[in-house]
C-alpha positions in Angstrom: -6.0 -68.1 42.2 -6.8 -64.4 42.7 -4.5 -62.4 39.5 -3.3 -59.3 38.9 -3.4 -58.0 35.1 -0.9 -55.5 34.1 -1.9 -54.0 30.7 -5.2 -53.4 28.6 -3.2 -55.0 25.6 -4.2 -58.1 23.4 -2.3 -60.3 25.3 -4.2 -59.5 28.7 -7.4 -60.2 27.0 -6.3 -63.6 25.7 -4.4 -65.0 28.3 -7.1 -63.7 31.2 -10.1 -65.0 29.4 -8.9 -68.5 29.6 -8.1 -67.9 33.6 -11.3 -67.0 34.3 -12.8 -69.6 32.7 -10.9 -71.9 34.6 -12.9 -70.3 38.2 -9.5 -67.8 38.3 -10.1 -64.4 40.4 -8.7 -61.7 37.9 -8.2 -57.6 38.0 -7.2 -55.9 34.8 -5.3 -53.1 35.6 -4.1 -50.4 33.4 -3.1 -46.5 33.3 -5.9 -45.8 31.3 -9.4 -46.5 33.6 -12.0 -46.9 30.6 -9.6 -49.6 28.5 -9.4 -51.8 32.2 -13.4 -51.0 32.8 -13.6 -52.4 28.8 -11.4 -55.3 29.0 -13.2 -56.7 32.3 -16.4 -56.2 30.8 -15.4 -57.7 27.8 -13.8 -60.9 30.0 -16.7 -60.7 31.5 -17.1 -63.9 34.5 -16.4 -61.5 37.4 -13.0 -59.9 36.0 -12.6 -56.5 37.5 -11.4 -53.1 36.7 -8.1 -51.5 38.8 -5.4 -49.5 38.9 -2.0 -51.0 38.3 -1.8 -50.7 41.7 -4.8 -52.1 42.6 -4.0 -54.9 40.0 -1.0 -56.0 41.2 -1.9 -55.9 44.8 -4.8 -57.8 44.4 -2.7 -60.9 42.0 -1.6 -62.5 45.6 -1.2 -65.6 43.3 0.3 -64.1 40.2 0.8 -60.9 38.5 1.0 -61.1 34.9 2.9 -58.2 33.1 1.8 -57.6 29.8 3.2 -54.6 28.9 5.5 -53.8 26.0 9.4 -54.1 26.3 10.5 -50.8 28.1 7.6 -49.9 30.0 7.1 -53.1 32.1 10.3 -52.3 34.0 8.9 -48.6 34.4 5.5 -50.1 36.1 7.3 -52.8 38.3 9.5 -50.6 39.9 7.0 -48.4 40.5 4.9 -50.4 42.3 7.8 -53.0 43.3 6.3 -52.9 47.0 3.0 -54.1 45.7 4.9 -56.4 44.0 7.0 -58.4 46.9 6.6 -61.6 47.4 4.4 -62.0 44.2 4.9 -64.4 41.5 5.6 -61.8 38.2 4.8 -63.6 35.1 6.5 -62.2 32.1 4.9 -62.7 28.7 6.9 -59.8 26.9 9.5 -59.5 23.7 11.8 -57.2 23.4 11.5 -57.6 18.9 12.1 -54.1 17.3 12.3 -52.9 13.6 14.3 -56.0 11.8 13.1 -58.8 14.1 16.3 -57.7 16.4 16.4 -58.1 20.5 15.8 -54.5 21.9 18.3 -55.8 24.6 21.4 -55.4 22.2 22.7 -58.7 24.1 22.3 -57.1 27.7 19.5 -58.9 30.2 16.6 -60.0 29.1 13.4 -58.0 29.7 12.4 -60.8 32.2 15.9 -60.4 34.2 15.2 -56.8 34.2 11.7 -56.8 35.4 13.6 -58.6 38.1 15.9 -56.2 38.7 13.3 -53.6 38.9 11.2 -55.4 41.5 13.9 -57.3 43.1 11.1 -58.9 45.6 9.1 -60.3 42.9 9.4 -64.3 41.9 9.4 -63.7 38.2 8.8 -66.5 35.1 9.0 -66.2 31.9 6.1 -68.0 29.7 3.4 -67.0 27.0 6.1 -65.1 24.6 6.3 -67.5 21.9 2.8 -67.3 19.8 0.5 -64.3 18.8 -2.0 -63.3 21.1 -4.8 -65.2 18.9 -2.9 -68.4 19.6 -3.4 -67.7 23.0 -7.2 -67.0 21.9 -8.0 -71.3 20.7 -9.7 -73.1 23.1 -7.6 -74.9 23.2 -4.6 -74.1 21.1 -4.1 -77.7 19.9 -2.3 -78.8 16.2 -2.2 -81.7 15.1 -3.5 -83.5 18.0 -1.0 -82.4 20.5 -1.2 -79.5 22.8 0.7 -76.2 22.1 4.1 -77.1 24.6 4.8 -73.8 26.3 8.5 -72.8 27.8 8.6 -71.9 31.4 11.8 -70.2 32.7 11.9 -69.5 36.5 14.1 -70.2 39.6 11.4 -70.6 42.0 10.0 -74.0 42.0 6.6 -72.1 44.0 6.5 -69.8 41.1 6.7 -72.2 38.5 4.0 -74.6 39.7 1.8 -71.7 40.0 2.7 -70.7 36.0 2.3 -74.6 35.0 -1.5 -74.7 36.2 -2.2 -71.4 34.4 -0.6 -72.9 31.2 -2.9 -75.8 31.3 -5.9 -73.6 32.4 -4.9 -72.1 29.0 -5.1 -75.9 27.1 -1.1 -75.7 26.7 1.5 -78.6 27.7 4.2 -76.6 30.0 7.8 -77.3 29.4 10.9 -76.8 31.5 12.9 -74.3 30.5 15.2 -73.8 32.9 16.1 -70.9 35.0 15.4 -67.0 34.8 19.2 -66.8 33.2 17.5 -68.6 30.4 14.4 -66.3 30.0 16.7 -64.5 27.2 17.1 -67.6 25.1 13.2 -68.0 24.3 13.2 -63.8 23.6 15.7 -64.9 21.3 13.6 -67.8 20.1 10.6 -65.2 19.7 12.7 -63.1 17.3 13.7 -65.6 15.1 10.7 -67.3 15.0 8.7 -64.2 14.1 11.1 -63.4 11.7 10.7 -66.6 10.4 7.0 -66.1 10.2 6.1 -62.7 9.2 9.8 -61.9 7.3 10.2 -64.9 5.5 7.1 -66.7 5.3 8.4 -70.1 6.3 7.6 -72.8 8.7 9.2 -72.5 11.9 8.5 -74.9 13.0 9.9 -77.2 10.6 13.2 -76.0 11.7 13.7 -78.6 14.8 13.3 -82.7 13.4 11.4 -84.9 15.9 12.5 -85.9 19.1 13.2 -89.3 17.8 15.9 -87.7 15.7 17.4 -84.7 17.5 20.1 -86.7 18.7 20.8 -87.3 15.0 19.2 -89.8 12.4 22.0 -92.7 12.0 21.4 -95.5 14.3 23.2 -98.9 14.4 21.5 -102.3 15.1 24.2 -103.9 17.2 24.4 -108.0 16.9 22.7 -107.7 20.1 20.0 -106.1 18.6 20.0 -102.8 20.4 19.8 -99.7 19.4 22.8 -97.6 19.5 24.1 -94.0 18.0 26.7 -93.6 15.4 
């Protein structure tokens, strides 16, 4: 895939190593010409230097935006002509002081990257762990694959954002459509808060699958399985 980078950040530099690992085409754009000219060196495996322009007109593919929450609307309308057509793959959180949602229960930041580049496919993935998780190879616990969220209503889109999550070592999940992209923000808050305010285990939060339906089953004479 050729990809556009928007942003110099720590999130561009993880989640764009891994692609052009993979054999992935990538520009790193950003405002600022020496951080892009860095970060591609840095990457290294052909990655170039661009404009956000020039980024997001080479990502024919995908453009991911990994800009903070506020600014990422800024930049796509901006270039939302460079943008048409193109898949826009969201990675952002909209977390402020307090672990709250910057949106104050208004769209998400993927809904209004959408709205600021109304021509653009866009997904929402990649929010859910620090950037260093993004940094294993792969990010693996436990034996299983890190399972990554992937909210989009183009079924194009989202096949596009499913290789690049497995080019990454991840296990994509459904997540539903763009109207859900504000549930995993949500998700990201409380999880970091979680994390960073509380110091506890998120994920020991959720039981296993075996179990989320509840924990009381009931041999039946027949000898099936059935809930109580």
């Amino acid at each position: 895939m050729r990809i556009g980078v928007l942003g110099t950040g720590n999130m561009a530099d993880a989640l764009a190593t891994h692609w052009v690992r993979a054999g992935h085409r990538v520009a790193i754009g950003g405002r600022d010409a020496h951080k892009a000219e860095r970060l591609a060196t840095r990457i290294g495996g052909g990655a170039r230097p661009a404009s956000l322009r020039a980024a997001a007109e080479f990502g024919q593919e995908v453009v991911l935006a990994a800009l903070p929450y506020g600014a990422g609307a800024d930049v796509a309308r901006d270039l939302r002509a460079a943008l048409e057509g193109r898949v826009l793959l969201d990675c952002s959180n909209p977390v402020g002081p307090g672990f709250r949602l910057l949106t104050h229960g208004g769209p998400s930041a993927a809904r209004r990257l959408a709205a600021a580049a109304p021509g653009a496919r866009v997904v929402k993935a990649f929010n859910l762990c620090h950037e260093n998780v993004w940094r294993m190879r792969p990010p693996v616990f436990d034996g299983r694959p890190l399972a990554v969220p992937v909210c989009g209503d183009d079924e194009a889109a989202l096949t596009r954002v499913r290789e690049l999550v497995r080019d990454v070592g991840g296990e994509p999940v459904a997540g539903g459509g763009l109207d859900r992209a504000g549930l995993l923000e949500a998700t990201a808050a409380l999880f970091i808060s979680l994390w960073v305010g509380e110091g506890a285990d998120a994920q020991a939060i959720a039981p296993p699958l075996a179990y989320a339906a509840g924990p009381d089953q009931q041999r039946t004479e027949g000898g099936s399985m059935a809930f109580r």
